[in-house]
C-alpha positions in Angstrom: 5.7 36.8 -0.9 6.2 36.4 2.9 6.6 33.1 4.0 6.3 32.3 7.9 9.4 31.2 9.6 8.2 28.7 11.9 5.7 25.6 11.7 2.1 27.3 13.0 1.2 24.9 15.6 -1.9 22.9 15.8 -3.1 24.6 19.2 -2.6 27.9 17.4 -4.5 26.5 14.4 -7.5 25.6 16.2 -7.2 29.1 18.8 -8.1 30.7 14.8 -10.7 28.8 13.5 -13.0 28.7 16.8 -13.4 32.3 16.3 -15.9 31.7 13.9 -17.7 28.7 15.9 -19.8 30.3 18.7 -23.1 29.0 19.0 -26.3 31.6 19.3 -29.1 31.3 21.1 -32.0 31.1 19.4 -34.0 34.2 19.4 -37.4 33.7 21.1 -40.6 36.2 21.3 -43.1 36.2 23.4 -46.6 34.7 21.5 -49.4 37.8 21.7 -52.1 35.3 22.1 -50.8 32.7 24.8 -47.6 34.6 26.4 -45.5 31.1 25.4 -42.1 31.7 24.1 -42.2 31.0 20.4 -39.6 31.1 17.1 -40.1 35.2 15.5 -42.3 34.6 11.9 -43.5 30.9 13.2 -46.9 29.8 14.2 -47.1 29.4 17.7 -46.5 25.8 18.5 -48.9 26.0 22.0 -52.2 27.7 20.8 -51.7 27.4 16.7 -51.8 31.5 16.1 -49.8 33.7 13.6 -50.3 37.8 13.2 -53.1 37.3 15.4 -55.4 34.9 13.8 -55.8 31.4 14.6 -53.5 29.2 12.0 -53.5 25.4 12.9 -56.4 24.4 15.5 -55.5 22.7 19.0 -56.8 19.2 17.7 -54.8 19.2 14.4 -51.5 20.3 16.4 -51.9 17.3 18.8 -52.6 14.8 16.5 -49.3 16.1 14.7 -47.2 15.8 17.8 
């Protein structure tokens, strides 16, 4: 079994591991009913529609928020 010759140092360490910590965007769509950018699969959190019906009404959402 191969065993490294030197100590790995901790800036090398951490130069690894942050390979796999990037932070996305989310991905946003544009809502077919109001134009507002909106989460893909979500109810529109402006005018309360989803697949192109009317989900949550305008009073219900404001009360929520």
């Amino acid at each position: 079994m191969a065993v490294p010759k030197k100590k790995t140092t901790h800036r090398k360490q951490a130069q690894r591991r942050a390979q796999n910590f990037r932070l996305a965007a989310p991905t946003l769509v544009e809502c077919s009913q109001c134009g507002s950018p909106k989460l893909p699969h979500h109810v529109c959190p402006t005018c309360g529609y989803y697949a192109g019906r009317q989900v949550v009404s305008q009073e219900a959402a404001a009360a929520e928020s």
